[in-house]
Backbone as CSV, one residue per row, in Angstrom:
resi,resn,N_x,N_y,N_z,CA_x,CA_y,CA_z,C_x,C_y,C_z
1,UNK,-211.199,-138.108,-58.810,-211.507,-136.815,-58.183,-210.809,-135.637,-58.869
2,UNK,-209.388,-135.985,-59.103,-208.895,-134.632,-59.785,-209.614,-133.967,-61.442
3,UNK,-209.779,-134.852,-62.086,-210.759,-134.751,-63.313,-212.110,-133.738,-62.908
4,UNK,-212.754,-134.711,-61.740,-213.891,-133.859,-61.480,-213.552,-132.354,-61.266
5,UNK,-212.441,-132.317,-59.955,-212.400,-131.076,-59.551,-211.748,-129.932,-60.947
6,UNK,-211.137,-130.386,-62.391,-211.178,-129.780,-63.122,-212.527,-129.390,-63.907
7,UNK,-213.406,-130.593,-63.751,-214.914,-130.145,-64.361,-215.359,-129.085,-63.683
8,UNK,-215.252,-129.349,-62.441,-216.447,-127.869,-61.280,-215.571,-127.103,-62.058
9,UNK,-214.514,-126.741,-62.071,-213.689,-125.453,-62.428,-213.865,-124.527,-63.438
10,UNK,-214.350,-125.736,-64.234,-214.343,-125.017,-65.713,-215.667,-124.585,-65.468
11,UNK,-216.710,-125.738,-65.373,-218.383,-124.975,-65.557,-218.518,-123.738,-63.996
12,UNK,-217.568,-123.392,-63.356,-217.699,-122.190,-62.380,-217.074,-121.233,-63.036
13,UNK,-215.531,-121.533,-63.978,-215.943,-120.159,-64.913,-216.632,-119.713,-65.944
14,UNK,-217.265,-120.802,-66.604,-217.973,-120.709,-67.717,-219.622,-119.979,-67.144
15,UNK,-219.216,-120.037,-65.735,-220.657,-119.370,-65.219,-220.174,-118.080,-64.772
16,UNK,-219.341,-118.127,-64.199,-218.904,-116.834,-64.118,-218.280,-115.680,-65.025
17,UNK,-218.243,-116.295,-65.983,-217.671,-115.540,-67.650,-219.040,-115.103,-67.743
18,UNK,-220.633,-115.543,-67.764,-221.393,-114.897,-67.964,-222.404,-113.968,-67.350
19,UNK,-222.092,-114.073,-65.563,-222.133,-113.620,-64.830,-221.673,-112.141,-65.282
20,UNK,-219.887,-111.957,-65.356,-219.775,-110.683,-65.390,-219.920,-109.937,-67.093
21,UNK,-220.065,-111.027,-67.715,-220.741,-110.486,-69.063,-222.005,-109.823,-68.940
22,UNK,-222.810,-110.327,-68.399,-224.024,-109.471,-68.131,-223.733,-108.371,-67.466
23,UNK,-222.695,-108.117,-66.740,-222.544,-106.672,-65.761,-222.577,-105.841,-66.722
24,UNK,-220.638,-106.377,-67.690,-220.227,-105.287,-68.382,-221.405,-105.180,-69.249
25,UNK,-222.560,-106.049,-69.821,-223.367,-105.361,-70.844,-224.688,-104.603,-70.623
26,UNK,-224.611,-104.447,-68.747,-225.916,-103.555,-68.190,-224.612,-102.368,-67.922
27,UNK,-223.697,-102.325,-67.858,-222.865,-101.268,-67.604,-222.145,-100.989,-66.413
28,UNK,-222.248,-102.094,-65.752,-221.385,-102.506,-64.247,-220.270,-102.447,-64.593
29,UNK,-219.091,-101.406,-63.429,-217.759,-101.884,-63.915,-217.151,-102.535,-62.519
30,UNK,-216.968,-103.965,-63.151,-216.761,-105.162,-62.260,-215.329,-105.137,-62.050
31,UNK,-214.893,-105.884,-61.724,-213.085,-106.032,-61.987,-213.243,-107.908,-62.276
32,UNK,-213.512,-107.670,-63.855,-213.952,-108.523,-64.354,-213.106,-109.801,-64.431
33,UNK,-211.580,-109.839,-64.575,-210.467,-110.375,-65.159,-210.016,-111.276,-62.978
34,UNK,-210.332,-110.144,-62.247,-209.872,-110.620,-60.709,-211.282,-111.744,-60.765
35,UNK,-212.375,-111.493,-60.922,-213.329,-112.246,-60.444,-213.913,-113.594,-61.346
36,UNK,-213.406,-113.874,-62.566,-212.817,-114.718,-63.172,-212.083,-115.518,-62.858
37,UNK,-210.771,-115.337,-62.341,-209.846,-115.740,-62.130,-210.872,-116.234,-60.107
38,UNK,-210.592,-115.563,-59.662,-210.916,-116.051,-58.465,-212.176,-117.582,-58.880
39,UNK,-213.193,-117.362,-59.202,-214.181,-118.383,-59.374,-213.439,-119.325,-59.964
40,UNK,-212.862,-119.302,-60.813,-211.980,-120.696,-61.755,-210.969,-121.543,-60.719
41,UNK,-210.305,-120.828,-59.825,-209.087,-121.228,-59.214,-209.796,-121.506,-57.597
42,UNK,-210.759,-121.069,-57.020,-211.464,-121.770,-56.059,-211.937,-122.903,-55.816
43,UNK,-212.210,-123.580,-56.458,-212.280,-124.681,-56.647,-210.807,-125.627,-56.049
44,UNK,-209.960,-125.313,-57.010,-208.864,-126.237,-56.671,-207.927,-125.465,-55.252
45,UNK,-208.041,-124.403,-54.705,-207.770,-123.993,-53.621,-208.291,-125.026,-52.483
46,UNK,-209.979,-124.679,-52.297,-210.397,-126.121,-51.442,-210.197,-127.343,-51.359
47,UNK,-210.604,-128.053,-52.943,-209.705,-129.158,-52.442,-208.111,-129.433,-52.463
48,UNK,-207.575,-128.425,-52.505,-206.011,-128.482,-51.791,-205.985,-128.661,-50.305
49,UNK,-206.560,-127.076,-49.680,-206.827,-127.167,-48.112,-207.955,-127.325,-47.561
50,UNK,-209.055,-127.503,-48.216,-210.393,-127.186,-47.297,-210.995,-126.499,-47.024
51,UNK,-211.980,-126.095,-46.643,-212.575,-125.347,-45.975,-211.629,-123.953,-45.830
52,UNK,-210.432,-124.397,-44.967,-209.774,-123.132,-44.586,-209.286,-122.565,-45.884
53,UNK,-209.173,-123.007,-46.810,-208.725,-122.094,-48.195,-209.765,-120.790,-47.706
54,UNK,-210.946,-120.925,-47.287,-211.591,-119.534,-47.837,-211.391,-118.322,-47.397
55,UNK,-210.921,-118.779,-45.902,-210.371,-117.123,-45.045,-209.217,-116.826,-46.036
56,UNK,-207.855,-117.423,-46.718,-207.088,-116.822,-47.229,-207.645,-115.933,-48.594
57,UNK,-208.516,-116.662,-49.425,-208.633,-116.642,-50.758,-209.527,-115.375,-50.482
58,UNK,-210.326,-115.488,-49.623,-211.775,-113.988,-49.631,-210.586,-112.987,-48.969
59,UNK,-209.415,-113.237,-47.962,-208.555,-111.749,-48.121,-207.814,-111.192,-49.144
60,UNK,-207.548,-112.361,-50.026,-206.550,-111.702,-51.248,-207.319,-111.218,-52.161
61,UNK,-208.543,-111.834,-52.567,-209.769,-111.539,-53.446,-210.047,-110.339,-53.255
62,UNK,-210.869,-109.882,-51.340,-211.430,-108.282,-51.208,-209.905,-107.560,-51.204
63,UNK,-208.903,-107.488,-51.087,-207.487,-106.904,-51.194,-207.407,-106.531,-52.872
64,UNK,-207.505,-107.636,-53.542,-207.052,-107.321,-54.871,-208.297,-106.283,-55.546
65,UNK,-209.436,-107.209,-55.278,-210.261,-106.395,-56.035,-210.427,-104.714,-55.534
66,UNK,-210.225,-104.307,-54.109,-210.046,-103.062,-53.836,-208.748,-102.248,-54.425
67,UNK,-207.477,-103.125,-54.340,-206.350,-102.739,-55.026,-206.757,-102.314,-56.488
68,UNK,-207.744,-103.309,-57.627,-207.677,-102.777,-58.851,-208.433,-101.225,-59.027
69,UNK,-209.314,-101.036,-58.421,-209.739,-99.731,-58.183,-208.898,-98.768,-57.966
70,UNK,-208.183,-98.767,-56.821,-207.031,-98.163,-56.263,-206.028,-97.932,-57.356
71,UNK,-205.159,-98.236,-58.061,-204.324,-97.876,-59.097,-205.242,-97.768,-60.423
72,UNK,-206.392,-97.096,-60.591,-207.414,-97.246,-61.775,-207.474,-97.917,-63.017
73,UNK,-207.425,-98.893,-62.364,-207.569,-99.940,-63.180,-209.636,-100.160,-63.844
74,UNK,-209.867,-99.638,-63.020,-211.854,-99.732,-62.613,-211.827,-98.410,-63.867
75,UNK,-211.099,-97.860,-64.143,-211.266,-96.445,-65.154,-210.776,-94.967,-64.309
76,UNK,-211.154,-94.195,-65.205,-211.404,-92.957,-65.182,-211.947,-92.139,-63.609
77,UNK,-213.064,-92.753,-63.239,-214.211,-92.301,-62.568,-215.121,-93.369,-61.898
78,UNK,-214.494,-94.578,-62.037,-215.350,-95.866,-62.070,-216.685,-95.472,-60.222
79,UNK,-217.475,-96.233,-60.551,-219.091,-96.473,-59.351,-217.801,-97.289,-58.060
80,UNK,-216.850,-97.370,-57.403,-215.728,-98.087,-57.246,-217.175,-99.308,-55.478
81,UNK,-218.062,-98.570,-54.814,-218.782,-99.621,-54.693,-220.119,-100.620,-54.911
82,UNK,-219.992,-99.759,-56.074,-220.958,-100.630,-57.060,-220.193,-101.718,-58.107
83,UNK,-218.885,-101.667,-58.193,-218.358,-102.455,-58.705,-217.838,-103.563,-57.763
84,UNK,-217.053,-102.747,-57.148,-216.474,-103.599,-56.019,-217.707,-105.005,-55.429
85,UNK,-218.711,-104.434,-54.906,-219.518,-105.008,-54.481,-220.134,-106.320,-55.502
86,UNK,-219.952,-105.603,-56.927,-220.975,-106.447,-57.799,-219.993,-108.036,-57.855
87,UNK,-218.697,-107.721,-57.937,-217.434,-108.333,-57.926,-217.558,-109.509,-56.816
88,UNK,-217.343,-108.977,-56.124,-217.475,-109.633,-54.620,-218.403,-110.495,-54.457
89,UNK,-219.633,-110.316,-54.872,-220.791,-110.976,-54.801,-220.658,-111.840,-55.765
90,UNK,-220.329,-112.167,-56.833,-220.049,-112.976,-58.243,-218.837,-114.388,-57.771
91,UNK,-218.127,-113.407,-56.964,-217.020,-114.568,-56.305,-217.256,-115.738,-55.160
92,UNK,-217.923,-114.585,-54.632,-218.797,-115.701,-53.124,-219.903,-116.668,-53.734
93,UNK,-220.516,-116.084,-54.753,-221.802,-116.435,-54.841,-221.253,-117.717,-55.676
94,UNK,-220.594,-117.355,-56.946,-220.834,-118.468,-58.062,-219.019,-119.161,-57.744
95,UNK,-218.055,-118.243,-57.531,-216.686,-119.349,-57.050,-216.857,-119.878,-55.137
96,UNK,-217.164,-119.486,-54.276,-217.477,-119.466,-53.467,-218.359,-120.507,-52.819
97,UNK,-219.775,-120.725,-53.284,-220.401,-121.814,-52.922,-220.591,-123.062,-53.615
98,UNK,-220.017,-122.670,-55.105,-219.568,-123.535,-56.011,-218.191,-124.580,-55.303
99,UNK,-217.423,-124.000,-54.890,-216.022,-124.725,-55.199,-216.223,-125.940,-53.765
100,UNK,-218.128,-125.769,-52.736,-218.014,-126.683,-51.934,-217.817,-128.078,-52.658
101,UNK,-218.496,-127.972,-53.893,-218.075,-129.375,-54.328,-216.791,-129.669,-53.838
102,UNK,-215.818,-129.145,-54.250,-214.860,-129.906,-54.468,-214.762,-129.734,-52.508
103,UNK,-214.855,-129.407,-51.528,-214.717,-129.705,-50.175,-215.488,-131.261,-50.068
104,UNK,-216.347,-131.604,-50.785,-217.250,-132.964,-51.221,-216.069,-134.215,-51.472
105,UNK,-215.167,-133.532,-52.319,-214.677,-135.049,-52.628,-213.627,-135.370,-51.820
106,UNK,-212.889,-134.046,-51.162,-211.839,-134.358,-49.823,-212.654,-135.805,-49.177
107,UNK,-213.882,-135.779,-48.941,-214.237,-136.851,-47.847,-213.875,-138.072,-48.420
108,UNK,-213.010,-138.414,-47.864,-212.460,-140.065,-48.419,-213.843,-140.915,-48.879
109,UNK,-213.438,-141.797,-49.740,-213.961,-142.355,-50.588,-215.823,-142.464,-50.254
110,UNK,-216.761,-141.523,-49.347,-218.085,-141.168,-49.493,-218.239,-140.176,-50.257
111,UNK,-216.796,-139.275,-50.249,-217.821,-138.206,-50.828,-218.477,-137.624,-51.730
112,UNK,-217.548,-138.699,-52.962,-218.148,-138.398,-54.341,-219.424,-138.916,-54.338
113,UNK,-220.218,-139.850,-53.579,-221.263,-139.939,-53.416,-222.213,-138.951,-52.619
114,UNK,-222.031,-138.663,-51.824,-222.448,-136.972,-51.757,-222.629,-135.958,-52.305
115,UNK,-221.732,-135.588,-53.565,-221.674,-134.804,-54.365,-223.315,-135.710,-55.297
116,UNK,-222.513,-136.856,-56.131,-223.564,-137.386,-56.629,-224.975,-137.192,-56.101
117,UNK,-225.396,-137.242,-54.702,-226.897,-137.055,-54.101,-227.006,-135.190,-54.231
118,UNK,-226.052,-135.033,-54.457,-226.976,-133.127,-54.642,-226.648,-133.109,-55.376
119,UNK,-226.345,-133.599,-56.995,-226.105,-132.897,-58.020,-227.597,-133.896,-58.507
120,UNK,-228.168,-134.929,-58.079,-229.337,-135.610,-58.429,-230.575,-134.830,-57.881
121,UNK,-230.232,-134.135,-56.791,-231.379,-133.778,-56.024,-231.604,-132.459,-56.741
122,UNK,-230.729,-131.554,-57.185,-231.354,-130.272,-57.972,-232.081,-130.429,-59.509
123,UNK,-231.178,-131.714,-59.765,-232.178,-131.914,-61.373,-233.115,-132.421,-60.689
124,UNK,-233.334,-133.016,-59.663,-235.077,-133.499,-59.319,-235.937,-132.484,-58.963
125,UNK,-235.597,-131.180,-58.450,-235.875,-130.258,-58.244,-236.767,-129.631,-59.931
126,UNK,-235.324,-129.242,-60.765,-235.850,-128.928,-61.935,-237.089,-129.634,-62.740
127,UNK,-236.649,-131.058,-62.556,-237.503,-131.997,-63.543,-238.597,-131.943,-63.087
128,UNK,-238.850,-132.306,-61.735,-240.541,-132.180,-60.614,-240.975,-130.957,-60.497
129,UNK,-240.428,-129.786,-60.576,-241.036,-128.127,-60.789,-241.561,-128.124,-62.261
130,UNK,-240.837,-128.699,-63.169,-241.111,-128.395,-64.574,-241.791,-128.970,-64.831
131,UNK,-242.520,-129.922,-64.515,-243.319,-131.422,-65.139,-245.105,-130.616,-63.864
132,UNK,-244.486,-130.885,-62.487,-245.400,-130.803,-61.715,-246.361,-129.244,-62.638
133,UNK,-245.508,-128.116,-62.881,-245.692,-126.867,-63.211,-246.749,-126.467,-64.537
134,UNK,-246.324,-127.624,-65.602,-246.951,-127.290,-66.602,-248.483,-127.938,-66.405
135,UNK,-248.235,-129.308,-65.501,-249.379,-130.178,-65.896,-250.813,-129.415,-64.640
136,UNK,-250.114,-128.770,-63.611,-250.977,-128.317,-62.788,-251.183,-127.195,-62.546
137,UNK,-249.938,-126.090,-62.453,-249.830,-124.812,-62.067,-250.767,-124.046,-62.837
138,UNK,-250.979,-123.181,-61.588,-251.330,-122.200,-62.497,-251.552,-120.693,-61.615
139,UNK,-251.078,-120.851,-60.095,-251.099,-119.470,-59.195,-249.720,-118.948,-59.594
140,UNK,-249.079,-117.798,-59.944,-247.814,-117.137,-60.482,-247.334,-117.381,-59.234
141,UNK,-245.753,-117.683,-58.639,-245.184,-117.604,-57.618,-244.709,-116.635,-57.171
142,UNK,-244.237,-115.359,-57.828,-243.890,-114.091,-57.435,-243.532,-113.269,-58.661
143,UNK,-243.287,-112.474,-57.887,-242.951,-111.036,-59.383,-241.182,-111.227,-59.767
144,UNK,-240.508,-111.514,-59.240,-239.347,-112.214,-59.423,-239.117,-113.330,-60.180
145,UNK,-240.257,-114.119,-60.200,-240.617,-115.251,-61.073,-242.005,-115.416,-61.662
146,UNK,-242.179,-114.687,-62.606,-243.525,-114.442,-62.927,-243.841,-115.715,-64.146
147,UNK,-243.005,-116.329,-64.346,-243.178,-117.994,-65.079,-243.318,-119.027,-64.545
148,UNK,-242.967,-119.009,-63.329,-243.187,-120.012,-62.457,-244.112,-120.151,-61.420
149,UNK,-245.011,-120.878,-61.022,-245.779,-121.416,-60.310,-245.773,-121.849,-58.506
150,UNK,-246.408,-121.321,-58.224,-246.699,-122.214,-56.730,-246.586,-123.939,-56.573
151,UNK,-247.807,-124.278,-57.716,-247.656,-125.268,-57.695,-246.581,-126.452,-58.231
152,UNK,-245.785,-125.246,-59.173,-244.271,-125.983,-60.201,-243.070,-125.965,-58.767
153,UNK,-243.282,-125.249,-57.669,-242.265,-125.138,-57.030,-242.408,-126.290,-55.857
154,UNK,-243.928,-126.063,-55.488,-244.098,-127.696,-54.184,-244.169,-128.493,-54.828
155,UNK,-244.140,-128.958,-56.150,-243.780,-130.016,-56.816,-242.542,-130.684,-56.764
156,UNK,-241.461,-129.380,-57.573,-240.082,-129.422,-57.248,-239.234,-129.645,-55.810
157,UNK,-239.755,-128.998,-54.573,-239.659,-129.372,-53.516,-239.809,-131.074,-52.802
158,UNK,-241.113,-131.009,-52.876,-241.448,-132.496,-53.159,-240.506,-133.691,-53.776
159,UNK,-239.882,-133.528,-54.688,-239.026,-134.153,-55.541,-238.222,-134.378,-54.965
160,UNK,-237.490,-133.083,-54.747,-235.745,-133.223,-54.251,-235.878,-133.606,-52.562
161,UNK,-236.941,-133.510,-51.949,-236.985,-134.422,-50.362,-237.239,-136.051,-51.026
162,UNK,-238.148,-136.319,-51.847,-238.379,-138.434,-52.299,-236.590,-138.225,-52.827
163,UNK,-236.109,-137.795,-53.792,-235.068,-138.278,-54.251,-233.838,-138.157,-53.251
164,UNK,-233.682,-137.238,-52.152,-232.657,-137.132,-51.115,-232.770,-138.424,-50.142
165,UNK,-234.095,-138.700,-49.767,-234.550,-139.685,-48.571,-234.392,-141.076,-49.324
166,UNK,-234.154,-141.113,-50.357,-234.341,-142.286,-50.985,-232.789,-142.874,-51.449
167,UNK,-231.982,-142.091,-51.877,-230.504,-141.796,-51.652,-229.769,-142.178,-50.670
168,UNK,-230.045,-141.701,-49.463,-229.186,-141.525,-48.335,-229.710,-142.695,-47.537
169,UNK,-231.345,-142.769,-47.407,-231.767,-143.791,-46.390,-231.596,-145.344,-46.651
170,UNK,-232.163,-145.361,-48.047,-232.146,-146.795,-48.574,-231.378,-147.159,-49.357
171,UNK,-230.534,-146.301,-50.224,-229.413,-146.572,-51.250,-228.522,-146.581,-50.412
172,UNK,-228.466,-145.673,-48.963,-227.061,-145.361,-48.454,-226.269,-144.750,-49.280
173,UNK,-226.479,-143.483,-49.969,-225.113,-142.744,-50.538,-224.864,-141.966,-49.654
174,UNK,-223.477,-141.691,-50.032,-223.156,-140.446,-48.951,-222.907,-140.568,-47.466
175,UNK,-222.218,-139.682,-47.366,-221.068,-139.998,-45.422,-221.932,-140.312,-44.747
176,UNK,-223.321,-139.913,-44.635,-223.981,-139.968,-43.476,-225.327,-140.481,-44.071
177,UNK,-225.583,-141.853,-43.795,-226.718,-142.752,-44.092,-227.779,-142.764,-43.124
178,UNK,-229.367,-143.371,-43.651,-230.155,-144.039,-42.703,-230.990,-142.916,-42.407
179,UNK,-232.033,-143.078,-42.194,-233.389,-142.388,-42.005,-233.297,-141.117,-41.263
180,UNK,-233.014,-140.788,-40.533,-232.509,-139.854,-40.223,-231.822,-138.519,-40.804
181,UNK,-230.437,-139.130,-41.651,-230.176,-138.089,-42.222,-230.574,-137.773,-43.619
182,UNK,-231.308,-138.912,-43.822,-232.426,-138.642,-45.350,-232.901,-137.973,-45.069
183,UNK,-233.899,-137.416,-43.930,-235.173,-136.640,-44.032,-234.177,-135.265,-43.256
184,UNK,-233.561,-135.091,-42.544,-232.507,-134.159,-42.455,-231.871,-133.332,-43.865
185,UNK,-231.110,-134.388,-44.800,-230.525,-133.846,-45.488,-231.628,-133.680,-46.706
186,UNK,-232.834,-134.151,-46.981,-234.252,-134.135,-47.727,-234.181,-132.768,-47.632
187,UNK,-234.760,-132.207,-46.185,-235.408,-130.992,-45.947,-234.188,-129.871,-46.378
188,UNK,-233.066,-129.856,-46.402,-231.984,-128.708,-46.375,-232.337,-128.812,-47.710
189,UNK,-231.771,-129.900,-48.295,-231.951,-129.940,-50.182,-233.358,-129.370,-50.907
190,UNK,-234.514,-129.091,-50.012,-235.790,-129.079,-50.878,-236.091,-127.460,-50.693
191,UNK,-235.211,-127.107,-49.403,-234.944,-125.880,-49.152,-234.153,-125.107,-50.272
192,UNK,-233.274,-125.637,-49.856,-231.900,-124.383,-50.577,-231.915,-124.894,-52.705
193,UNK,-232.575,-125.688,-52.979,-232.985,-125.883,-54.247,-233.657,-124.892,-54.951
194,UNK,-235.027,-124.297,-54.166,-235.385,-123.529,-54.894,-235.254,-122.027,-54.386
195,UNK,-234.816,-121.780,-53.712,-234.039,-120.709,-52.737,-232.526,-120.286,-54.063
196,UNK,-231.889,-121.165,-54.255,-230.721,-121.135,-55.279,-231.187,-120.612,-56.572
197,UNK,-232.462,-120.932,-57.076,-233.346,-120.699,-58.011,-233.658,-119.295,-58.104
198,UNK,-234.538,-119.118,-56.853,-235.013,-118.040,-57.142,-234.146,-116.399,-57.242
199,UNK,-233.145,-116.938,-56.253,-232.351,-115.642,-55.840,-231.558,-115.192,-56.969
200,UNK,-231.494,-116.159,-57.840,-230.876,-116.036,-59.264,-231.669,-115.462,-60.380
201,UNK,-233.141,-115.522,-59.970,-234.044,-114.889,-60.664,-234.711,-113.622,-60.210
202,UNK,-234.230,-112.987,-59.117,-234.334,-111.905,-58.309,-232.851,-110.942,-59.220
203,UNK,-231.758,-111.372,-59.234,-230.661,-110.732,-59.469,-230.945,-110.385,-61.379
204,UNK,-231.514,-111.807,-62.054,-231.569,-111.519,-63.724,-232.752,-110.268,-63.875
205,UNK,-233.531,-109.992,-62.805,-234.769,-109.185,-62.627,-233.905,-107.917,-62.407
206,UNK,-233.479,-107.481,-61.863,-232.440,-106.416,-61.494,-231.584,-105.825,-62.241
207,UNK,-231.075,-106.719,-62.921,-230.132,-106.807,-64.168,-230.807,-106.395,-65.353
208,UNK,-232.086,-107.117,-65.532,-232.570,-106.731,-66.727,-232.359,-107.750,-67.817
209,UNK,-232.617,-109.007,-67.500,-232.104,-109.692,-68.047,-232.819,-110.801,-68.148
210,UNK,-233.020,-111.741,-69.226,-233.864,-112.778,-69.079,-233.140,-114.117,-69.193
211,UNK,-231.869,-114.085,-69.456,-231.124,-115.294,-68.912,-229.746,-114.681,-68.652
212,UNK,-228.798,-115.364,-67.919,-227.769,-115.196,-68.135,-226.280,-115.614,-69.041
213,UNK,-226.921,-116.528,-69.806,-226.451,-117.218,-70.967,-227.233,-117.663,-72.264
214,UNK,-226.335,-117.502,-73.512,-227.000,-118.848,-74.118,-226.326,-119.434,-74.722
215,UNK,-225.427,-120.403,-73.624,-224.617,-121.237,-74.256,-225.366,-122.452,-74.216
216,UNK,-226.621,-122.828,-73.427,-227.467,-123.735,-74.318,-229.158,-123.133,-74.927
217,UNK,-229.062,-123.185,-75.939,-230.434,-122.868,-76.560,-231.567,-123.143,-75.886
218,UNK,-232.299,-121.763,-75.670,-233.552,-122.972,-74.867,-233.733,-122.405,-73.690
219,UNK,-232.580,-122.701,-72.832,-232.200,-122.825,-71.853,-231.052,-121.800,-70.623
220,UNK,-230.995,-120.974,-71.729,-230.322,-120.123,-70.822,-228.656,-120.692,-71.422
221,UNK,-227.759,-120.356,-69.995,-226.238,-120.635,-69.723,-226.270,-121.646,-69.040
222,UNK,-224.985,-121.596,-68.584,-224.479,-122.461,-67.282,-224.940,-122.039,-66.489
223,UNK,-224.794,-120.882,-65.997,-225.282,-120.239,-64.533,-226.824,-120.495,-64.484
224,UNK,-227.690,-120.470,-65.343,-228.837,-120.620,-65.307,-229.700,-121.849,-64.591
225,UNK,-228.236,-123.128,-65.381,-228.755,-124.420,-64.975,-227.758,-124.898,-63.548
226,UNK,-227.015,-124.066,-63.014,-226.449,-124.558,-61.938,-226.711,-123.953,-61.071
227,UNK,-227.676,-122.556,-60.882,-228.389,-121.919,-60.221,-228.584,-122.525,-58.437
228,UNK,-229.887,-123.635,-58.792,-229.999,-124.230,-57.709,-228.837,-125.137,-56.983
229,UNK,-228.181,-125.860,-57.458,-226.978,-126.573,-57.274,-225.995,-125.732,-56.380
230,UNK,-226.031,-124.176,-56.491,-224.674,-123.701,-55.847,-225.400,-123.625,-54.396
231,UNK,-226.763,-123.637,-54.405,-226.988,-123.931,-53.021,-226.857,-125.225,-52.304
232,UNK,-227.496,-126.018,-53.142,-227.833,-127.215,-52.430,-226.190,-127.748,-52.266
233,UNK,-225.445,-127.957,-52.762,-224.026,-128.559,-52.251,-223.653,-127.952,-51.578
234,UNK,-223.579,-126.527,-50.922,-223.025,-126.648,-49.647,-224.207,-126.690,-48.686
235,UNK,-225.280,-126.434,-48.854,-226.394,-127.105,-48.081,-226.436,-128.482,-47.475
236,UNK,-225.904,-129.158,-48.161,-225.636,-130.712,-48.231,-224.325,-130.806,-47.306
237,UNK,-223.719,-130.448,-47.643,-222.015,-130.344,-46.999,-221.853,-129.930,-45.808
238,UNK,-222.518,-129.011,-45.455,-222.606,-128.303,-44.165,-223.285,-129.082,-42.708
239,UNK,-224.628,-129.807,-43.625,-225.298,-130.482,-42.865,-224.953,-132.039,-42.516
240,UNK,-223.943,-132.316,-43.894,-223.040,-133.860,-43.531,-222.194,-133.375,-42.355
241,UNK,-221.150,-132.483,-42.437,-220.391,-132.168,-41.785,-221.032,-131.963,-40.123
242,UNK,-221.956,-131.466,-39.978,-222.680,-131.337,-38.502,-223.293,-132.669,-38.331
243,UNK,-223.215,-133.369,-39.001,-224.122,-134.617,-38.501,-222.828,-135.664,-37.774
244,UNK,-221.770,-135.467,-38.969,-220.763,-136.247,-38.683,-220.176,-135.472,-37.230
245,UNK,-219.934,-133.839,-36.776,-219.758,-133.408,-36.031,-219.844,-134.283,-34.420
């Protein structure tokens, strides 16, 4: 587990390094160096305490990042809540719902199997949108996503409910087994999969931007390909946790 929780760490700043790279290069002034640092070190905050890490970490976070403004550090003249805000949102969004993984592996010895069923269920997402998309699509899904398909997305949907129900019910991975919370934890995952997707392609639309990386060719960044993932794990987590409730 500790290995892992250094992996989330790194690929949450390596997503978040390009996150606020894209600000500073549309001209956002972020408080780039606080919100860095916050996404990298969230991770290992939770799985220290849990869950409750986040009330401390989101007061020192909105504290600091208002503080760097405050002694002008933001500049001259800085947009102070257009930055602030852009900041804030970068931390919640990509250190924030990211670092549930690591609330995943606290669960004694299920939970790395949990983690494992949503980090399977968003590439099934990708692979069944992308496959379903080329071979059938062909209605545009929105102006936010004007490459993608209606039919590439109930494909992808489709996917990540067979690969969740199939996981949990009959493999038994994960805290909470058996038919039930397959088609339970199916439906959250087929949800917040392409929901994670899109809202990420709503923000590169805004931005002006057609990926947010290219640290793989092709393909965009990190953030690009972990997009759906920062939903679906705490999607997943939330809904183990209430089941087990």
């Amino acid at each position: 587990p500790t290995g892992m929780v250094v992996l989330i760490a790194a690929a949450l700043g390596l997503a978040a390094g390009e996150y606020f790279g894209v600000l500073r290069k549309v001209g956002w002034e972020a408080a780039t160096p606080l919100g860095l640092a916050a996404c990298t070190l969230l991770p290992f905050a939770v799985y220290w305490r849990g869950p409750l890490a986040y009330g401390l970490v989101g007061f020192v976070v909105v504290a600091a990042v208002l503080s760097w403004y405050l002694v002008g550090a933001g500049g001259p003249d800085p947009r102070v809540l257009e930055g602030s805000g852009a900041t804030l949102l970068g931390v919640a969004w990509i250190g924030g719902l990211g670092a549930t993984a690591t609330a995943m592996l606290r669960i004694p010895d299920d939970g790395k199997w949990l983690l494992f069923v949503a980090l399977l269920a968003t590439v099934a997402y990708d692979v069944g949108g992308l496959f379903i998309g080329r071979s059938m699509g062909h209605r545009p899904l929105s102006a936010a996503s004007p490459n993608k398909t209606l039919e590439g997305l109930l494909g992808g949907m489709g996917a990540v409910f067979v690969v969740t129900l199939v996981c949990v019910a009959i493999l038994e991975l994960g805290v909470e087994t058996g038919a039930g919370a397959g088609i339970l934890l199916g439906l959250g995952a087929a949800v917040a999969a392409p929901l994670g997707d899109l809202c990420q392609s709503l923000l590169k639309r805004d931005l002006g931007v057609k990926d947010m990386g290219t640290l793989l060719p092709g393909h965009g960044g990190v953030l690009d390909r972990i997009d759906g993932m920062l939903f679906v794990v705490p999607a997943l987590y939330w809904l183990t946790v209430s089941l087990a409730g």
